[in-house]
PyMOL CGO cylinders between C-alpha atoms (Angstrom):
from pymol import cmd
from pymol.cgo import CYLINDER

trace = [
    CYLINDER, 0.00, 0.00, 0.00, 1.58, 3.50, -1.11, 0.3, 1, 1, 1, 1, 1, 1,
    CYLINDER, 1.58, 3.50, -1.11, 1.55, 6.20, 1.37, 0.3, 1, 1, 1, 1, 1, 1,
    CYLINDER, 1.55, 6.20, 1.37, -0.83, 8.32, -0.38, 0.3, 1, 1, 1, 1, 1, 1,
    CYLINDER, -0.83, 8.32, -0.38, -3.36, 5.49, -0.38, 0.3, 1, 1, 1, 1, 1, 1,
    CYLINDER, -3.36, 5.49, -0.38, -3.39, 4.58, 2.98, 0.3, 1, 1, 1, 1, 1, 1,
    CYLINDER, -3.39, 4.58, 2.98, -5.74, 6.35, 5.32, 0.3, 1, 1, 1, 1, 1, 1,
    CYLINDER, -5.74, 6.35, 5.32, -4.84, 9.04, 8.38, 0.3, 1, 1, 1, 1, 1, 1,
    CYLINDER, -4.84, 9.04, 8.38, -6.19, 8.56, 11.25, 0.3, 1, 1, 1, 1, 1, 1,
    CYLINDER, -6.19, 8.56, 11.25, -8.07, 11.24, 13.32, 0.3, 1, 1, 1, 1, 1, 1,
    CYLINDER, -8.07, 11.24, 13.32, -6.48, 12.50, 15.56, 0.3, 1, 1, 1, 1, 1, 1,
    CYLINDER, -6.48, 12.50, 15.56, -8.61, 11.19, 18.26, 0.3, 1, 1, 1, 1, 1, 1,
    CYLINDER, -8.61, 11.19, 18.26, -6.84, 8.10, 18.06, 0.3, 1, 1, 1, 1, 1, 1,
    CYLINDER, -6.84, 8.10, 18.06, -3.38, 9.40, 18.07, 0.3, 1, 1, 1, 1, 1, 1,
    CYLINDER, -3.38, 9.40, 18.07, -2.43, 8.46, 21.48, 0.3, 1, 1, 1, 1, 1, 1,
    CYLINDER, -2.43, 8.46, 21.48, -1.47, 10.68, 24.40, 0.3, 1, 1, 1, 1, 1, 1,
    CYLINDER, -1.47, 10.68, 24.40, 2.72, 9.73, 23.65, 0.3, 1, 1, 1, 1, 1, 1,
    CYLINDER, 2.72, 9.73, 23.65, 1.99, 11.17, 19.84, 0.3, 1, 1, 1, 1, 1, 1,
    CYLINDER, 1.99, 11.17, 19.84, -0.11, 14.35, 20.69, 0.3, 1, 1, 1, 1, 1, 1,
    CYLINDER, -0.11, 14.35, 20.69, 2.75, 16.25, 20.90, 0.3, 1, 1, 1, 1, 1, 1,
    CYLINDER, 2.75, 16.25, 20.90, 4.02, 15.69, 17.67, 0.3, 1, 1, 1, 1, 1, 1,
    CYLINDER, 4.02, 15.69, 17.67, 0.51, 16.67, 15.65, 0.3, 1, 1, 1, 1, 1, 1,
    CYLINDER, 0.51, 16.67, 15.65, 1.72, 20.03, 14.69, 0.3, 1, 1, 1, 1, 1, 1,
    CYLINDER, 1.72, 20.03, 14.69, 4.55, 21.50, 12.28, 0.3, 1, 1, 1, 1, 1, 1,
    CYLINDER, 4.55, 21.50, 12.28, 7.90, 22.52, 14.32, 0.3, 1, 1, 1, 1, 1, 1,
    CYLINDER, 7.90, 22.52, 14.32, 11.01, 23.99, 13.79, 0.3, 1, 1, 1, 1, 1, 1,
    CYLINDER, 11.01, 23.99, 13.79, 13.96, 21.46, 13.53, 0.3, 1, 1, 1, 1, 1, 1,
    CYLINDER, 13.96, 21.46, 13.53, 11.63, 18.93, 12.93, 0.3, 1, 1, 1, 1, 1, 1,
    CYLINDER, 11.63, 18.93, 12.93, 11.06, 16.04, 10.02, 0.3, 1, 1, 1, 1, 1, 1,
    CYLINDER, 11.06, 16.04, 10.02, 7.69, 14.31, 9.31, 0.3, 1, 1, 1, 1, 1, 1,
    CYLINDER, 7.69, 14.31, 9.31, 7.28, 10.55, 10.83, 0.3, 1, 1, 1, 1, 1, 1,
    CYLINDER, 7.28, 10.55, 10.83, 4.83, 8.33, 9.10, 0.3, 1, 1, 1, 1, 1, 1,
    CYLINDER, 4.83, 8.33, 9.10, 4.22, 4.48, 9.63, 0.3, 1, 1, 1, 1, 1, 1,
    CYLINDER, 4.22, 4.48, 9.63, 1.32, 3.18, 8.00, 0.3, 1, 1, 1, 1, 1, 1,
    CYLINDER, 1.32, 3.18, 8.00, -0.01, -0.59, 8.44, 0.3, 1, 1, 1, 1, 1, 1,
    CYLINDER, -0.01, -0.59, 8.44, -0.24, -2.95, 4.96, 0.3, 1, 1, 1, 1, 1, 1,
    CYLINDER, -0.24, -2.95, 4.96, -3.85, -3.81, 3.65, 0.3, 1, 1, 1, 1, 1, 1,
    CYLINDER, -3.85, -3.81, 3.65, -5.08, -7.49, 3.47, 0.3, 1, 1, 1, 1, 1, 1,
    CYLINDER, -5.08, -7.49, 3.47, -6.27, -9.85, 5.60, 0.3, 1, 1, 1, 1, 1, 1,
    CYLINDER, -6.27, -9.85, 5.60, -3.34, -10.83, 7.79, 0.3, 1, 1, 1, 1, 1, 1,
    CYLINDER, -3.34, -10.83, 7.79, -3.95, -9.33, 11.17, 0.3, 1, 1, 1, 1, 1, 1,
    CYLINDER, -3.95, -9.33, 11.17, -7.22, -7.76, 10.39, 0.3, 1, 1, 1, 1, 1, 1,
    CYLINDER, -7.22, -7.76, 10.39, -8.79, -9.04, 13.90, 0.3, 1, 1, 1, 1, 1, 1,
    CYLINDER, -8.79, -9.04, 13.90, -6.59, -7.02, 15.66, 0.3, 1, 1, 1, 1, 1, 1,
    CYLINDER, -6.59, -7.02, 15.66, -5.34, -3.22, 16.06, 0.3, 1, 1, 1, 1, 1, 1,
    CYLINDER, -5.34, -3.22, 16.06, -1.67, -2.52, 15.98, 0.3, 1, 1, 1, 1, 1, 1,
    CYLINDER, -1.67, -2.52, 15.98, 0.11, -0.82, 18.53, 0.3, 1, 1, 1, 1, 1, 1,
    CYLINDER, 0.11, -0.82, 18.53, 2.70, 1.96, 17.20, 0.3, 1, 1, 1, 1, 1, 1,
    CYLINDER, 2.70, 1.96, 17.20, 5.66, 3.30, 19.58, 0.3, 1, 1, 1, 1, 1, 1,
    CYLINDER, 5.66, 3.30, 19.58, 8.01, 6.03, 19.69, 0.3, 1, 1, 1, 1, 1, 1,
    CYLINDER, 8.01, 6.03, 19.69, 10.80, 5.21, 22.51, 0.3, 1, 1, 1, 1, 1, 1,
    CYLINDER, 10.80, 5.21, 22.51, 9.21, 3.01, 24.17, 0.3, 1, 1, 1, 1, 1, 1,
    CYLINDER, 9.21, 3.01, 24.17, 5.70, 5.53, 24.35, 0.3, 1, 1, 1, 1, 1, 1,
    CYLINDER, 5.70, 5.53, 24.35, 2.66, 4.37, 22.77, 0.3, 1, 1, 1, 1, 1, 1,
    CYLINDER, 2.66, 4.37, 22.77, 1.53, 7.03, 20.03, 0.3, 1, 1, 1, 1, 1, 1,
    CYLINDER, 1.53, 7.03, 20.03, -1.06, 4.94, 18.08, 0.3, 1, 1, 1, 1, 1, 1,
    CYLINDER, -1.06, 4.94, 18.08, -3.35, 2.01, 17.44, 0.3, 1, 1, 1, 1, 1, 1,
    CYLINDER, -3.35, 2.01, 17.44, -3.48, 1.32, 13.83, 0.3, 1, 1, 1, 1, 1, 1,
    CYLINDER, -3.48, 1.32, 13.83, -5.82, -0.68, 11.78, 0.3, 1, 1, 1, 1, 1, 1,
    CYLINDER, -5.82, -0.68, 11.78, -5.47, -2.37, 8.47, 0.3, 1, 1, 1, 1, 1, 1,
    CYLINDER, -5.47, -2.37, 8.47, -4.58, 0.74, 5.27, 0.3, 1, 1, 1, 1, 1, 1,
    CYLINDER, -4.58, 0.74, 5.27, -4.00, 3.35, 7.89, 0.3, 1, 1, 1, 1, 1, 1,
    CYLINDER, -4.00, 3.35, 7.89, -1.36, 5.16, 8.70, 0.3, 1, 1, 1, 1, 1, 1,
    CYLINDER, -1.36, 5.16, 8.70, -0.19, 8.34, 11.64, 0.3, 1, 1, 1, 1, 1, 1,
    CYLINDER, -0.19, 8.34, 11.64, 1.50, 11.51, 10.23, 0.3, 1, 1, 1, 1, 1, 1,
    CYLINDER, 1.50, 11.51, 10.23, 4.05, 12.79, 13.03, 0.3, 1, 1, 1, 1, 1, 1,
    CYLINDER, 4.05, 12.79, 13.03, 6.55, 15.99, 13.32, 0.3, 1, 1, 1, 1, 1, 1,
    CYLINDER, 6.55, 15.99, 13.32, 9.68, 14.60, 15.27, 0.3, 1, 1, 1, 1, 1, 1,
    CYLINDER, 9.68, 14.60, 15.27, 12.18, 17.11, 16.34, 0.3, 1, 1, 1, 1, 1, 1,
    CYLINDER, 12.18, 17.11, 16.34, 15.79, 15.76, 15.11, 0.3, 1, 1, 1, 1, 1, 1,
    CYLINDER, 15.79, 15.76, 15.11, 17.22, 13.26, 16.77, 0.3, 1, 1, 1, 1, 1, 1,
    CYLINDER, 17.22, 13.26, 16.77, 17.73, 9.66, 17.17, 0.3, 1, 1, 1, 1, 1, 1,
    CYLINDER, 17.73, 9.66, 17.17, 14.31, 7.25, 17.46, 0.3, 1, 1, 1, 1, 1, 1,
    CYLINDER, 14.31, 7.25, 17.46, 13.26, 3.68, 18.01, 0.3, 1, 1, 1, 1, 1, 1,
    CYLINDER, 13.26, 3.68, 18.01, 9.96, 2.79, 16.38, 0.3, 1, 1, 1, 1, 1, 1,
    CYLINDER, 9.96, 2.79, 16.38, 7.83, -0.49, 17.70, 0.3, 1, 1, 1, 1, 1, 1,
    CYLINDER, 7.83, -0.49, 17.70, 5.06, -2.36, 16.72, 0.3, 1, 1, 1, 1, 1, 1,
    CYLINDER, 5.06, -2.36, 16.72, 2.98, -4.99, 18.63, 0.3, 1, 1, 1, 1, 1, 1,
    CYLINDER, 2.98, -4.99, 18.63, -0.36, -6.41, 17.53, 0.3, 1, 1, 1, 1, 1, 1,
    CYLINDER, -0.36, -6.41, 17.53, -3.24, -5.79, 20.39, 0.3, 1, 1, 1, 1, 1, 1,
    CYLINDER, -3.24, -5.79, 20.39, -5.64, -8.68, 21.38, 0.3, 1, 1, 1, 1, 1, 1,
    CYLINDER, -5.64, -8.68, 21.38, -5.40, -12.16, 20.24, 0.3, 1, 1, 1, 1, 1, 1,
    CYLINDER, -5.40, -12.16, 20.24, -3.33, -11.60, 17.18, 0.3, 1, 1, 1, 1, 1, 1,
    CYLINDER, -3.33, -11.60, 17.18, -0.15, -13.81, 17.47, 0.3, 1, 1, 1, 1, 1, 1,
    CYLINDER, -0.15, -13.81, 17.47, 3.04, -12.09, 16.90, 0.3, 1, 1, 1, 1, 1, 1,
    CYLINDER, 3.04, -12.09, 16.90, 5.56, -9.90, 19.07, 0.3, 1, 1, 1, 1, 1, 1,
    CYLINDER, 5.56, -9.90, 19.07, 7.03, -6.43, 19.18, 0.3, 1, 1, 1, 1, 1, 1,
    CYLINDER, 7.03, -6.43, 19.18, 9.44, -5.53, 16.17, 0.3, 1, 1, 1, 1, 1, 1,
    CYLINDER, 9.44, -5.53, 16.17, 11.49, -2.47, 15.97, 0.3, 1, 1, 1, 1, 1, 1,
    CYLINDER, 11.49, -2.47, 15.97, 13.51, -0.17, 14.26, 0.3, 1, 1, 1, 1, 1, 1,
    CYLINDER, 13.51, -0.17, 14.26, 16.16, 2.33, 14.74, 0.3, 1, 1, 1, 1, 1, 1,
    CYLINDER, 16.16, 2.33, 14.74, 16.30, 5.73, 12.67, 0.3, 1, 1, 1, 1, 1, 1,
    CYLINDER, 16.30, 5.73, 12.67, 17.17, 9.50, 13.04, 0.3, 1, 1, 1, 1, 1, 1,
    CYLINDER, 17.17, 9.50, 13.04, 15.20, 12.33, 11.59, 0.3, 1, 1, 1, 1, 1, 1,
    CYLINDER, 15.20, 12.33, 11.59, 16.66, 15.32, 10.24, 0.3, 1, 1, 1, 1, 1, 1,
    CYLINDER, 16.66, 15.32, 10.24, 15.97, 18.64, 9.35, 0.3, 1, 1, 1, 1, 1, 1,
    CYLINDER, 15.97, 18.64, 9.35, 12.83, 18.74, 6.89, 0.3, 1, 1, 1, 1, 1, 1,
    CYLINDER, 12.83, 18.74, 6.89, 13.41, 14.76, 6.17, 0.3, 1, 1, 1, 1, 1, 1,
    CYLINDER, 13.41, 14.76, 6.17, 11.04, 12.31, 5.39, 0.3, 1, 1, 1, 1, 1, 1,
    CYLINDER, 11.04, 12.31, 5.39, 10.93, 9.00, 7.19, 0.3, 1, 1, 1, 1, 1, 1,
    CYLINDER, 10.93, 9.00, 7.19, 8.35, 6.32, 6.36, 0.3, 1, 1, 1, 1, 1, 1,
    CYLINDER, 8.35, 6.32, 6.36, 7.77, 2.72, 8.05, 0.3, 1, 1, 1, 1, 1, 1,
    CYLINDER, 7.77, 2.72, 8.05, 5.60, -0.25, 7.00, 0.3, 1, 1, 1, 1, 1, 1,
    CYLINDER, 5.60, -0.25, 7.00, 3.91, -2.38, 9.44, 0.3, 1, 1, 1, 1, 1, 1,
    CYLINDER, 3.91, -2.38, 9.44, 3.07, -5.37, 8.07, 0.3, 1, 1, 1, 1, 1, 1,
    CYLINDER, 3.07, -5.37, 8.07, 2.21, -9.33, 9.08, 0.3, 1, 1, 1, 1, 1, 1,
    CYLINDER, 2.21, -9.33, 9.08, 3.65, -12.36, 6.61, 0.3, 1, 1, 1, 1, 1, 1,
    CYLINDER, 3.65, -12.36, 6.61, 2.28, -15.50, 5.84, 0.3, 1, 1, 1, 1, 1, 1,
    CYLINDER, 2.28, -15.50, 5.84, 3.70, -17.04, 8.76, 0.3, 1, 1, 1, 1, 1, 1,
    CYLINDER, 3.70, -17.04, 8.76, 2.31, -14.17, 11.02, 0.3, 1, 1, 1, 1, 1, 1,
    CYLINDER, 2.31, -14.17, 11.02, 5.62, -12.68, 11.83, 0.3, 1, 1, 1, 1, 1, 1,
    CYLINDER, 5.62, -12.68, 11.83, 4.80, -8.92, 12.21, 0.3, 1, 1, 1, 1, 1, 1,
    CYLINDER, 4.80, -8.92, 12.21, 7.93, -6.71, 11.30, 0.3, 1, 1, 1, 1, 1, 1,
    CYLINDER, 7.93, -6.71, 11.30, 8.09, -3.06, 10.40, 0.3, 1, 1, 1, 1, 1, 1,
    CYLINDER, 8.09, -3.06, 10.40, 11.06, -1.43, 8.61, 0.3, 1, 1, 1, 1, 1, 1,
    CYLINDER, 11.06, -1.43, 8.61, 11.94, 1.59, 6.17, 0.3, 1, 1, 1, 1, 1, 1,
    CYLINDER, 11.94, 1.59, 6.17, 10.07, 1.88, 3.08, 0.3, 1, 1, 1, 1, 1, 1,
    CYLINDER, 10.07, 1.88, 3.08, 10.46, 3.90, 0.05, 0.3, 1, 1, 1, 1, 1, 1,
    CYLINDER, 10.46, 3.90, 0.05, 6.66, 3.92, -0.96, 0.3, 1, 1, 1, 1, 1, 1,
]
cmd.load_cgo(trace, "trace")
């Protein structure tokens, strides 16, 4: 699923370790992870956090839209409910005005994993 296809979600559900990150800032790069479509995982939500903080629950084709001052991160995922699976994560840094984009997705074998994607 491209980024542009996948849907935001309201802010609502952007969770209270995210909130802070909702609005443009100086020194700052936009954060996006967005979950993969299908039917792998589609009984549960999907857990997304930021150091350790929880900053969203994302459903199947959706994705969270962040501004992350610069500096180094750790991303995680974990499926919530009775979804098999475990926490997978991911180091990166955002820079000034960057872009970085993450995919959330479940295989065959219902191994979650998320890592850097260019679409």
């Amino acid at each position: 699923m491209s980024t542009s296809e996948a849907i935001q979600i309201p802010d609502s559900r952007v969770l209270d370790g995210g909130r802070q990150y909702l609005l443009p800032s100086r020194n700052s790069g936009i954060f996006i992870v967005k979950r993969d479509s299908g039917i792998m995982g589609v009984a549960c939500s999907t857990k997304i956090y930021l150091n350790g903080k929880s900053i969203a629950d994302l459903d199947t084709s959706e994705k969270v839209v962040l501004n992350l001052p610069v500096g180094e991160y750790i991303v995680s995922a974990e499926p919530n409910g009775v979804c098999g699976g475990g926490l997978t994560e991911v180091k990166f840094n955002v820079k000034d005005n960057s872009q970085s984009v993450f995919r959330y997705g479940t295989s065959g074998n219902g191994s979650p994993s998320i890592y850097p994607t260019a679409f």
